[in-house]
N, CA, C and O atoms as CSV, one atom per row, in Angstrom:
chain,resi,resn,atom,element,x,y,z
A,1,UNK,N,N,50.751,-14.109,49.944
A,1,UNK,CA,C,50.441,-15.471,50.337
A,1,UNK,C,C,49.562,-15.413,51.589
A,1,UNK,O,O,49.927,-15.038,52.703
A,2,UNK,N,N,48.428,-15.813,51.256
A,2,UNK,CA,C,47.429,-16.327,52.280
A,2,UNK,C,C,48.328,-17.025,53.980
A,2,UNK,O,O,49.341,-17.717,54.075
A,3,UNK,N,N,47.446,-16.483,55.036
A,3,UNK,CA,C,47.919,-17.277,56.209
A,3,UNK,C,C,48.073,-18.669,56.315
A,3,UNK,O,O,49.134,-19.120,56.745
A,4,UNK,N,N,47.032,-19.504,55.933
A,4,UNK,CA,C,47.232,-20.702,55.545
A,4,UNK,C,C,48.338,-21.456,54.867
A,4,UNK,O,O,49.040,-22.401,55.227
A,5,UNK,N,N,48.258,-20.615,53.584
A,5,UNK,CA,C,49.804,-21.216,52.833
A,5,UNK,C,C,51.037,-21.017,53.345
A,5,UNK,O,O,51.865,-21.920,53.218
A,6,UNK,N,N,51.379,-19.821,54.004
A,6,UNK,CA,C,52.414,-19.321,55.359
A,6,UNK,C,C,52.225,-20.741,56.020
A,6,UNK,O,O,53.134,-21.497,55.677
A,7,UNK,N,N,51.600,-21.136,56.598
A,7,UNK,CA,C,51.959,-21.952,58.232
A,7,UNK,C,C,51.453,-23.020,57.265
A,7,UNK,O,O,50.956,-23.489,58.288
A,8,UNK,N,N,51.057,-23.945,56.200
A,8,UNK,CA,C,51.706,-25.454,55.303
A,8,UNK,C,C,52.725,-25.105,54.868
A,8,UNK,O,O,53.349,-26.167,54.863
A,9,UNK,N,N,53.560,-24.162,54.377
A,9,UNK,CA,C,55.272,-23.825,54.086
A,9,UNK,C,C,55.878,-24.381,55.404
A,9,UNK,O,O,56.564,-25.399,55.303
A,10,UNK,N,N,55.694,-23.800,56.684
A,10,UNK,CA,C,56.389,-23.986,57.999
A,10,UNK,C,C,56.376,-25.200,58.153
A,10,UNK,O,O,57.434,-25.826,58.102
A,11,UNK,N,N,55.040,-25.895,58.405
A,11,UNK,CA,C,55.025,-27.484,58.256
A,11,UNK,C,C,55.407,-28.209,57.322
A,11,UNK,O,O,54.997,-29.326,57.637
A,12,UNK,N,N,55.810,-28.268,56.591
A,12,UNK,CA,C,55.984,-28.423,55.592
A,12,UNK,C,C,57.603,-29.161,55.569
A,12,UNK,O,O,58.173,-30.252,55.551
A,13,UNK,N,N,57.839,-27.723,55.585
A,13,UNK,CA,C,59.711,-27.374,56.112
A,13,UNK,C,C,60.104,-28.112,57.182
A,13,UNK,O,O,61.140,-28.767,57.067
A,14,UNK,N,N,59.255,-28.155,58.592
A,14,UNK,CA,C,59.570,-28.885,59.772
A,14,UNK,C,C,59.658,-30.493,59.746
A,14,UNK,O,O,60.469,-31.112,60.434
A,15,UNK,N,N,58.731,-31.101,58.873
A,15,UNK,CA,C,58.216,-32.296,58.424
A,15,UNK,C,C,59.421,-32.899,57.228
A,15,UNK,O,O,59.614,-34.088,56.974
A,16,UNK,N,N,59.993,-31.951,56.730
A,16,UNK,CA,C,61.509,-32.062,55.768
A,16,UNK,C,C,62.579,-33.262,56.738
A,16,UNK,O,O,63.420,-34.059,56.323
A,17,UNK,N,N,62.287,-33.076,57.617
A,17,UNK,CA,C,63.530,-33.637,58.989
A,17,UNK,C,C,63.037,-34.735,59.032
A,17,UNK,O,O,61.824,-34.912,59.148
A,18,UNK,N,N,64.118,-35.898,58.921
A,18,UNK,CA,C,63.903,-36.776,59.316
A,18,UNK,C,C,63.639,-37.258,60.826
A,18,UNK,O,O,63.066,-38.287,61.184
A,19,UNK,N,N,64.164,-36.319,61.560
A,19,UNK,CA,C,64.665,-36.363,63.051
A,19,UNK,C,C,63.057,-35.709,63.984
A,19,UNK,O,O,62.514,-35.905,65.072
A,20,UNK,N,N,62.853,-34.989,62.922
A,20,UNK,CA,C,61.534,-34.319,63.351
A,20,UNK,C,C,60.162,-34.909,63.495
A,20,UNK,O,O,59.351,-34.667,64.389
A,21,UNK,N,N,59.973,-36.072,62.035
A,21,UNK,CA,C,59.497,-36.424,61.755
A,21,UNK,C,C,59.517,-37.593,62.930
A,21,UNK,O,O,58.366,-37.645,63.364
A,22,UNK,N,N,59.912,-38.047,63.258
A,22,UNK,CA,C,60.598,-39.260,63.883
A,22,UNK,C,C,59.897,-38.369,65.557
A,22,UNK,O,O,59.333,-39.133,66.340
A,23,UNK,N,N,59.963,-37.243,65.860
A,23,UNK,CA,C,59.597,-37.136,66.781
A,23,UNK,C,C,58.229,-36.408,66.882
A,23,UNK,O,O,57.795,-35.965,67.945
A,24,UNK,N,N,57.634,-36.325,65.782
A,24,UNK,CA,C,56.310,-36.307,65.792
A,24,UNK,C,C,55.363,-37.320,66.097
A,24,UNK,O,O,54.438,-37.294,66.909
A,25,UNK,N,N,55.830,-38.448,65.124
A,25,UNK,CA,C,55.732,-39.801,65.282
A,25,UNK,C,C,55.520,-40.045,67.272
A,25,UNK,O,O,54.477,-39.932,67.916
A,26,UNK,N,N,56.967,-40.405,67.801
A,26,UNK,CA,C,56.672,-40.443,69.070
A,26,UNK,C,C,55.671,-39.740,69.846
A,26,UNK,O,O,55.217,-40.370,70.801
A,27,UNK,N,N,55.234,-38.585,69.646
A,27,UNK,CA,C,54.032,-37.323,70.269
A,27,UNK,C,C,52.795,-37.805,69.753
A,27,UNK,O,O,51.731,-37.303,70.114
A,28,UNK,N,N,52.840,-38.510,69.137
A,28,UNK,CA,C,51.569,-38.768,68.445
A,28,UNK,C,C,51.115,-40.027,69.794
A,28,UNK,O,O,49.946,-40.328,70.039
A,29,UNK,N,N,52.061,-40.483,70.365
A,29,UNK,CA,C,51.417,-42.007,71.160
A,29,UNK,C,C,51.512,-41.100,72.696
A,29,UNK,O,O,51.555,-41.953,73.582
A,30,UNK,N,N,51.543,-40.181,73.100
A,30,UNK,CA,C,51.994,-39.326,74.402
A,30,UNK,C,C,52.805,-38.412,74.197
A,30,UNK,O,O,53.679,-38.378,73.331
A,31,UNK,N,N,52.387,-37.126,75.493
A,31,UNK,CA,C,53.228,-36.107,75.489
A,31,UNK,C,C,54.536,-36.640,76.033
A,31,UNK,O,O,54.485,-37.757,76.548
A,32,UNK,N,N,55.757,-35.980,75.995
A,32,UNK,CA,C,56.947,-36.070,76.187
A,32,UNK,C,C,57.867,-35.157,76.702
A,32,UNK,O,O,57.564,-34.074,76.201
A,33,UNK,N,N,59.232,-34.960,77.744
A,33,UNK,CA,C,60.080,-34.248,77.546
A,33,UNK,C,C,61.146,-34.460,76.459
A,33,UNK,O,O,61.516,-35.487,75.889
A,34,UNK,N,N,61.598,-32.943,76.325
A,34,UNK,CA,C,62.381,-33.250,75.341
A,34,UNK,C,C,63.539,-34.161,75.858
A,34,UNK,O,O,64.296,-34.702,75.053
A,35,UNK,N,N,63.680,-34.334,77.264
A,35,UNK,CA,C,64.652,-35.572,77.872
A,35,UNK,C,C,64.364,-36.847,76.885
A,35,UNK,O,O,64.988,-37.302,75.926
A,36,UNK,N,N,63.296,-37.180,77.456
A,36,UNK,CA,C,62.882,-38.450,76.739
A,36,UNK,C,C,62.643,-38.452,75.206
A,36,UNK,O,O,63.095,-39.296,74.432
A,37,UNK,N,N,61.871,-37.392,74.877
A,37,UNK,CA,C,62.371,-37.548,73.042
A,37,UNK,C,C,63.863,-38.144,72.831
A,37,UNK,O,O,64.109,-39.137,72.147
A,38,UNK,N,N,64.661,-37.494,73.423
A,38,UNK,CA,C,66.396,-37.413,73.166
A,38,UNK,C,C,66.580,-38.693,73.138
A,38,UNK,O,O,67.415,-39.141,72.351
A,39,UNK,N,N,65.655,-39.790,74.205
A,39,UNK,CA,C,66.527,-41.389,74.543
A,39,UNK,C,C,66.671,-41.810,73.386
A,39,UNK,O,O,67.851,-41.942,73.062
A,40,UNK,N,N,65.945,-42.070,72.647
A,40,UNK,CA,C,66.688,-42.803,71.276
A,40,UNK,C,C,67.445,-42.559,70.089
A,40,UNK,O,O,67.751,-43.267,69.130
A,41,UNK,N,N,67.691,-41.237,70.444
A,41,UNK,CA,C,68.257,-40.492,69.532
A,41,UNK,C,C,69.960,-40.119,69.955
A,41,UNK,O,O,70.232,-39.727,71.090
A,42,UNK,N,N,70.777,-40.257,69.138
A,42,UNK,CA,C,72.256,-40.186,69.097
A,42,UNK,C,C,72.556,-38.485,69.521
A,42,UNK,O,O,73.702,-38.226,69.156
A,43,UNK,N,N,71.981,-37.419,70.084
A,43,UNK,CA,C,72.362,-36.550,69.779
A,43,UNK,C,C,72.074,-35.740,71.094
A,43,UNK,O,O,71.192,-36.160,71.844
A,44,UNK,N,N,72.800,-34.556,71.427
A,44,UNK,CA,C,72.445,-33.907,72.720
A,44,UNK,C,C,71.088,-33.381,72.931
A,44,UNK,O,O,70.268,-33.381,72.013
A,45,UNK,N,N,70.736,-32.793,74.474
A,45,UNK,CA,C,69.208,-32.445,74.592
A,45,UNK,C,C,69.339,-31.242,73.756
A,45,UNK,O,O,68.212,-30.845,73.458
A,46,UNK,N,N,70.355,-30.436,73.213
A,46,UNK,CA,C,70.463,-28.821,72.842
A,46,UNK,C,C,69.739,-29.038,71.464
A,46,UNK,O,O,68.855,-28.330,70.983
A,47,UNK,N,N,70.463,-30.486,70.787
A,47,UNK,CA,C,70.052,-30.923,69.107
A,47,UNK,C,C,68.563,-31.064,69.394
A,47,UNK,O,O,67.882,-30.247,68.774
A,48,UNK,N,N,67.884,-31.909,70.190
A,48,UNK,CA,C,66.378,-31.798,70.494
A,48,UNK,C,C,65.943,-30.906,70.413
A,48,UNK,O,O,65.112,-30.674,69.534
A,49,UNK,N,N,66.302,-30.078,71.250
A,49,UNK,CA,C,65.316,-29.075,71.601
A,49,UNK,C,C,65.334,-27.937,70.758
A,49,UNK,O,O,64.393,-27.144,70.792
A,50,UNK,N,N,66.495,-27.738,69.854
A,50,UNK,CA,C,65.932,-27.189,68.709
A,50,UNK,C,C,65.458,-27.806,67.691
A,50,UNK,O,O,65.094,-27.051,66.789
A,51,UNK,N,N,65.254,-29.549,67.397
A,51,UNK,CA,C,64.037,-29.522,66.481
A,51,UNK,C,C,62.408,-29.533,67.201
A,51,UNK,O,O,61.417,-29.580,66.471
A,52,UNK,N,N,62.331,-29.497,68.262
A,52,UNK,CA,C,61.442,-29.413,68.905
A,52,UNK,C,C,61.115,-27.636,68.369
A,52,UNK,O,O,60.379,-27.179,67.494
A,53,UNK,N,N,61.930,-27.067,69.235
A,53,UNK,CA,C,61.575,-25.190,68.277
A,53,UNK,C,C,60.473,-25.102,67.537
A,53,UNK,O,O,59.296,-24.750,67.620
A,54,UNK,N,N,61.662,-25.772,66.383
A,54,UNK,CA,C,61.410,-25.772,64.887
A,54,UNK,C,C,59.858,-26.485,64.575
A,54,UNK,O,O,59.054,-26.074,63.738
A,55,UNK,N,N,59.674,-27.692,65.509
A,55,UNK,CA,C,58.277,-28.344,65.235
A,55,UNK,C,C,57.024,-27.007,66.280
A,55,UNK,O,O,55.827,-26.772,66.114
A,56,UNK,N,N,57.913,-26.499,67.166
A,56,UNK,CA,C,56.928,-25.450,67.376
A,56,UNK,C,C,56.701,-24.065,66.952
A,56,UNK,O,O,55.934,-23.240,67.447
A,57,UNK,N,N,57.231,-23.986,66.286
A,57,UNK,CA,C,57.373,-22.731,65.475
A,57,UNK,C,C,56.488,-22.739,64.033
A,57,UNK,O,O,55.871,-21.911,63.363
A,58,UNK,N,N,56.824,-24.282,63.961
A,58,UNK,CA,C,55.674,-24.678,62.834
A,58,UNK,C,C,54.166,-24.629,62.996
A,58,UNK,O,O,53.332,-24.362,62.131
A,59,UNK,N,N,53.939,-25.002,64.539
A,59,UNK,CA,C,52.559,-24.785,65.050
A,59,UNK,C,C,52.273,-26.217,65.035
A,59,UNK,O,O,51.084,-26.519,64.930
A,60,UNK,N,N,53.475,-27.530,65.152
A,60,UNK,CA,C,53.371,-28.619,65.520
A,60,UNK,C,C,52.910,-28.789,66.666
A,60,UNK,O,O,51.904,-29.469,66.869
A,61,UNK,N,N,53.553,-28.218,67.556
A,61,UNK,CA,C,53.674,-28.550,68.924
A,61,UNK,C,C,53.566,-27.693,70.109
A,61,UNK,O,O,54.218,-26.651,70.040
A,62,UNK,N,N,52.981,-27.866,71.037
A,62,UNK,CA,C,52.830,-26.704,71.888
A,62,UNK,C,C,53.586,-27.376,73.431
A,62,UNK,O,O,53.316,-28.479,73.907
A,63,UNK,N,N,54.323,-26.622,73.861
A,63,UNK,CA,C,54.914,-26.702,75.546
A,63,UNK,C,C,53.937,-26.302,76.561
A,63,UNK,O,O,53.090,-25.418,76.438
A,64,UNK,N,N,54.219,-27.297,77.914
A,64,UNK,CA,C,52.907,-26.637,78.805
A,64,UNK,C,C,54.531,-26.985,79.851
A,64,UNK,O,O,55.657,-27.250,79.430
A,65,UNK,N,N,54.040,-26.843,81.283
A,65,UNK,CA,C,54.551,-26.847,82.386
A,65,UNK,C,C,53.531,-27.693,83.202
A,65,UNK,O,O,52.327,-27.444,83.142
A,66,UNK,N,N,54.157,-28.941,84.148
A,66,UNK,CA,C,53.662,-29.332,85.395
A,66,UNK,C,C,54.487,-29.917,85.774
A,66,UNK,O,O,55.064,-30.972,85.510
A,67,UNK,N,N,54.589,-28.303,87.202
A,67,UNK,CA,C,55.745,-28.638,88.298
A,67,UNK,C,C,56.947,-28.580,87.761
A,67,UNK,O,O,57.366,-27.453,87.499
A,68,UNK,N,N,57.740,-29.659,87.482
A,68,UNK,CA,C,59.284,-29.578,87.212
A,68,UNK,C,C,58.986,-29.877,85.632
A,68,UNK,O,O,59.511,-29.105,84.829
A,69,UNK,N,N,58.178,-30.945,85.132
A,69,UNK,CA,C,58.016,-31.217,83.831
A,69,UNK,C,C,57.659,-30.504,82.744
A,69,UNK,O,O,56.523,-30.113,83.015
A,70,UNK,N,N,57.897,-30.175,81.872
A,70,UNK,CA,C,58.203,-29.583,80.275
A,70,UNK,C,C,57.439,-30.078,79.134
A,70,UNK,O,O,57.852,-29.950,77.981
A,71,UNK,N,N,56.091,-30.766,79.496
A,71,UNK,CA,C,56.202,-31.728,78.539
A,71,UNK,C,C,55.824,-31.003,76.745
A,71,UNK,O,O,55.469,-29.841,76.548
A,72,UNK,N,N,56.032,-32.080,75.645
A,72,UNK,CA,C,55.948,-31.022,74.603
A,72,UNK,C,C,55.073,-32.391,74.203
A,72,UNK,O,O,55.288,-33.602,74.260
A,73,UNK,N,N,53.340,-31.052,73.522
A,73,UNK,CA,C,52.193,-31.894,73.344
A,73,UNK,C,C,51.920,-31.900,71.780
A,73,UNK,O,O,51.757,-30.784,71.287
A,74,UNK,N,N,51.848,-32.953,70.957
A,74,UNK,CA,C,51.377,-32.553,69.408
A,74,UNK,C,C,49.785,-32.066,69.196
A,74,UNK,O,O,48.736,-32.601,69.555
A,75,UNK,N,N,50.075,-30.713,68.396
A,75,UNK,CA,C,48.556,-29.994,68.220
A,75,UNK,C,C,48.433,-31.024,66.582
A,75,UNK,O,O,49.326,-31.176,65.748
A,76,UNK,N,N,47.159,-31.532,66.563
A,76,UNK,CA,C,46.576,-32.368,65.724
A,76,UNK,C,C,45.996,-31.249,64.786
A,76,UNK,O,O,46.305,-31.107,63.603
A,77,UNK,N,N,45.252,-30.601,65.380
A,77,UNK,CA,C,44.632,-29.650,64.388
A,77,UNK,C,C,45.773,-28.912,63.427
A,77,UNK,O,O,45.225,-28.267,62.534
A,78,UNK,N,N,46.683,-28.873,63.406
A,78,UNK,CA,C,47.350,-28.667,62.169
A,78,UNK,C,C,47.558,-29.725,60.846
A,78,UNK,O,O,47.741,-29.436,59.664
A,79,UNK,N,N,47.457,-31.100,61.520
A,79,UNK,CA,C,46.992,-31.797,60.586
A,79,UNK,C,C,45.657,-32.041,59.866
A,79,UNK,O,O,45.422,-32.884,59.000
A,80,UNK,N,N,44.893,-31.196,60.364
A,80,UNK,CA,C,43.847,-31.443,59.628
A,80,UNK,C,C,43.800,-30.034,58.547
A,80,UNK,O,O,42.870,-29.671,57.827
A,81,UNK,N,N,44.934,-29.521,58.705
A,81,UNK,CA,C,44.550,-28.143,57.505
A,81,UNK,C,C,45.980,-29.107,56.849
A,81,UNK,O,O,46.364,-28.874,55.703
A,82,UNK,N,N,46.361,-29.693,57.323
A,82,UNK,CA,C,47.903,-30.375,55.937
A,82,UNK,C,C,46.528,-31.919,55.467
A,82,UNK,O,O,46.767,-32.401,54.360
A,83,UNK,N,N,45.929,-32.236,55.829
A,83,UNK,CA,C,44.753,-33.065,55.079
A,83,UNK,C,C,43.847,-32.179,54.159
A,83,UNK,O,O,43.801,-32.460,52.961
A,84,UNK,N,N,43.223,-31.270,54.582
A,84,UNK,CA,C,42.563,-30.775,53.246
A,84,UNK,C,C,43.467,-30.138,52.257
A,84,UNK,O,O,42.917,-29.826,51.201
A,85,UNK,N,N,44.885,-29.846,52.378
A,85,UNK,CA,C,45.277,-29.290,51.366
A,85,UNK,C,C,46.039,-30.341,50.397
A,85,UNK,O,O,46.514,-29.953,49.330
A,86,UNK,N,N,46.130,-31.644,50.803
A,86,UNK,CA,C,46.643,-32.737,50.542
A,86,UNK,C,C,45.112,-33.424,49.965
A,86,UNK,O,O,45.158,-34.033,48.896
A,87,UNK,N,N,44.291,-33.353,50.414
A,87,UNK,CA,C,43.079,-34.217,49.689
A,87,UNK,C,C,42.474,-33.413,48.847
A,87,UNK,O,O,41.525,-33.941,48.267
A,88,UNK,N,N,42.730,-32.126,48.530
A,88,UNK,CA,C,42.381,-31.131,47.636
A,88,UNK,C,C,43.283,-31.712,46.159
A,88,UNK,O,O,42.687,-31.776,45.084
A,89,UNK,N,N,44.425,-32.018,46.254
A,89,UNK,CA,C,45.445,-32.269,45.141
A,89,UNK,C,C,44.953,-33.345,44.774
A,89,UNK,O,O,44.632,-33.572,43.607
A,90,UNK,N,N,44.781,-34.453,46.084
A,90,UNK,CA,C,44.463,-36.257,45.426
A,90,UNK,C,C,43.383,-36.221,44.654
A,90,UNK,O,O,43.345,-36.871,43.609
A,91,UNK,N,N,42.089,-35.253,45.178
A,91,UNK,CA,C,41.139,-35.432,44.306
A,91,UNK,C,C,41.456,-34.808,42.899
A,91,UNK,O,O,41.061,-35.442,41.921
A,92,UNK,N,N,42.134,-33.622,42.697
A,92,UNK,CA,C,42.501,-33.196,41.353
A,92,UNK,C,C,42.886,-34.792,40.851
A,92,UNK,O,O,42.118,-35.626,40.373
A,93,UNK,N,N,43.969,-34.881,41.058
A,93,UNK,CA,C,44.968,-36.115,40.144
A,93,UNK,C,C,43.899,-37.201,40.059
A,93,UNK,O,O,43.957,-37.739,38.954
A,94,UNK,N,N,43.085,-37.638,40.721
A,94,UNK,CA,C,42.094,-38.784,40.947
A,94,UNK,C,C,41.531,-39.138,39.685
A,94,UNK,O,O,41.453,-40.079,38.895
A,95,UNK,N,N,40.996,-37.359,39.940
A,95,UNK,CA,C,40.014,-36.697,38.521
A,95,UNK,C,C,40.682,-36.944,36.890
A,95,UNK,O,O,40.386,-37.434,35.800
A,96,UNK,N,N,41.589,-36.356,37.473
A,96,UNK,CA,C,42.566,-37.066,35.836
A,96,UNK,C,C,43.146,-38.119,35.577
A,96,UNK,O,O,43.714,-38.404,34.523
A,97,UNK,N,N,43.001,-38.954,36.815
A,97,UNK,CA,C,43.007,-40.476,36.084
A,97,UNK,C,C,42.231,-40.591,35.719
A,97,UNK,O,O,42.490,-40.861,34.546
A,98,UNK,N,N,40.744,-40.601,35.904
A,98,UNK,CA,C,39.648,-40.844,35.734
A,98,UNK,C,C,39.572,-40.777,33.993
A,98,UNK,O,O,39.261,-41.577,33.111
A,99,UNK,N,N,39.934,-39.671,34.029
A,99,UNK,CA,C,39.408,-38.716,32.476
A,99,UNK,C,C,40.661,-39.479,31.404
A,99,UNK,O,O,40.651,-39.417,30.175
A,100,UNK,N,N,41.521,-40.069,32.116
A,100,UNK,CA,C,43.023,-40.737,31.304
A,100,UNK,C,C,42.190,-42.130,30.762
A,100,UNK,O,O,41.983,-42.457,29.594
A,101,UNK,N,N,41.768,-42.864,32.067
A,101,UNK,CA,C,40.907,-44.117,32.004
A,101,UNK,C,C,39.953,-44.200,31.195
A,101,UNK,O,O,39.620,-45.276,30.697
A,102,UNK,N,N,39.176,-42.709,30.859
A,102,UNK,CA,C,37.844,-43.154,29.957
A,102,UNK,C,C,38.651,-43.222,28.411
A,102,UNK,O,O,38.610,-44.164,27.620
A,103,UNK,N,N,39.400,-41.900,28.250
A,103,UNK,CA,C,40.214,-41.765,27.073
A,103,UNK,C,C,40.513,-43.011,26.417
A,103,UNK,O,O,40.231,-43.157,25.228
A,104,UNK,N,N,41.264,-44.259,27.340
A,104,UNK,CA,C,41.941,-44.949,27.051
A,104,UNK,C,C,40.503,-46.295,26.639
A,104,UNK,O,O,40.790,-47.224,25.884
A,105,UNK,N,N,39.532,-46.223,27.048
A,105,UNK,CA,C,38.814,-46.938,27.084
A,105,UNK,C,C,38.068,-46.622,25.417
A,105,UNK,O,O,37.729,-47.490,24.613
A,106,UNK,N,N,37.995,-45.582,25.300
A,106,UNK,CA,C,37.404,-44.826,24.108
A,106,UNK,C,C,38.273,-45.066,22.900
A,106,UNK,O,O,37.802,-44.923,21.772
A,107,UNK,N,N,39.612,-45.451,23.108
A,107,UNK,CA,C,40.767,-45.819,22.298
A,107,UNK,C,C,40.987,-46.663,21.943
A,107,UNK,O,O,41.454,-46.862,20.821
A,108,UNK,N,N,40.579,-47.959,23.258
A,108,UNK,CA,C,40.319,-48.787,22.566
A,108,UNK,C,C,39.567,-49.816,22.004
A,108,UNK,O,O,39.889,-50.901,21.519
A,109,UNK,N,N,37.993,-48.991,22.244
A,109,UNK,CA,C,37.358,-49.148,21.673
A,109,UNK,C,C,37.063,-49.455,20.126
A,109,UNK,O,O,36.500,-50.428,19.626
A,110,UNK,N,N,37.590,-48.379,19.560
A,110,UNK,CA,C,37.885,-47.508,18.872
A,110,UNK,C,C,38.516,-48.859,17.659
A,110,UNK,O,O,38.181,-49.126,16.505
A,111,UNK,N,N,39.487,-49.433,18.542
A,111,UNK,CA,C,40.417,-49.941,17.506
A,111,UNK,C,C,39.924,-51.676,17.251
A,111,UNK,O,O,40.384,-52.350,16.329
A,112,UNK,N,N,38.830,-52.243,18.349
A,112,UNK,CA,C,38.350,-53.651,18.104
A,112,UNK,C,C,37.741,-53.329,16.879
A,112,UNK,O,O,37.028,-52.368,16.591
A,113,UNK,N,N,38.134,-54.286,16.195
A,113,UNK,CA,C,37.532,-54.749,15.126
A,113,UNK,C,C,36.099,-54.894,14.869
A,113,UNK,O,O,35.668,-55.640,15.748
A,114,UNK,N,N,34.917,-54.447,13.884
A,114,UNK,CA,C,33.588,-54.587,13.937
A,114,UNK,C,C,33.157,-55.476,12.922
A,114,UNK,O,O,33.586,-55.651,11.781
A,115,UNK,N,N,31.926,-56.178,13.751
A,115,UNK,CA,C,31.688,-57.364,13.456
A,115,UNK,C,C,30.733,-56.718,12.321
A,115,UNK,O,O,30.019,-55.716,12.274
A,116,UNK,N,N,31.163,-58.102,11.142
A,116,UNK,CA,C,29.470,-57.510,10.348
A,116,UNK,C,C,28.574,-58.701,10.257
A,116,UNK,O,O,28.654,-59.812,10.782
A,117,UNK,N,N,27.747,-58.197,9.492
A,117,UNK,CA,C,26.601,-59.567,9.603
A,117,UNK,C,C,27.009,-60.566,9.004
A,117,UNK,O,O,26.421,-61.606,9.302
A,118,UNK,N,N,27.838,-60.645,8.230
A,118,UNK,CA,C,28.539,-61.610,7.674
A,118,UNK,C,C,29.073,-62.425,8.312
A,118,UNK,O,O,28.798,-63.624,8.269
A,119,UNK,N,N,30.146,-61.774,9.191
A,119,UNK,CA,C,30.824,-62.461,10.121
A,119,UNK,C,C,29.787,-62.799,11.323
A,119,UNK,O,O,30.517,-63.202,12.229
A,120,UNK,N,N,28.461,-62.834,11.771
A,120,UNK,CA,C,28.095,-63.269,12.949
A,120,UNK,C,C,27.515,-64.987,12.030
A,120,UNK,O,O,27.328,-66.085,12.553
A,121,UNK,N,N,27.388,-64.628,10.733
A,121,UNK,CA,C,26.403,-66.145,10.805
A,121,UNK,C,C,27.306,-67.234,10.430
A,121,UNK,O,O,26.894,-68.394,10.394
């Protein structure tokens, strides 16, 4: 398995979480500590901060340091390799509606009734 398909498995897997998901979501509007991820969430900073891990391990998210703060930043550019491998599929399926649509058009074509000269005058 290609590197690529390795690290969309990881994301993939990380993005499985509802909890994760939910805190991607939040990273997406500002960086954060995992303190503050935690406020709305029912669960200790320990439960955070291992889905935080887990979203960095995926190559979601990267940790920096300033001063006392921790903050945890969402790397975007991983979404843009989970978009082409996701707009790679839509266009397949697209394609075969397409080819379903003409079929069906050809079908029923097929089955109107043809006029003859008889019937136009």
């Amino acid at each position: 398995m290609d590197e690529n398909a390795e690290r969309l498995n990881r994301v993939f897997a990380a993005l499985a979480d509802p909890t994760r998901r939910e805190l991607v979501a939040r990273l997406a509007d500002a960086d954060a500590t995992v303190g503050e991820l935690a406020e709305p969430h029912d669960m200790s900073l320990q439960a955070i901060s291992k889905h935080v891990k887990v979203l960095e391990d995926a190559g979601l998210v990267t940790r920096s340091r300033d001063a006392q703060r921790r903050p945890v930043h969402l790397d975007a550019e991983v979404f843009d390799l989970m978009t082409k491998w996701i707009e790679r599929y839509r266009r397949r399926a697209e394609e075969r509606y397409q080819r379903l649509d003409a079929l069906l058009d050809d079908m029923t074509d097929d089955e109107k009734p043809q006029r003859t000269r008889k019937d136009a005058s």
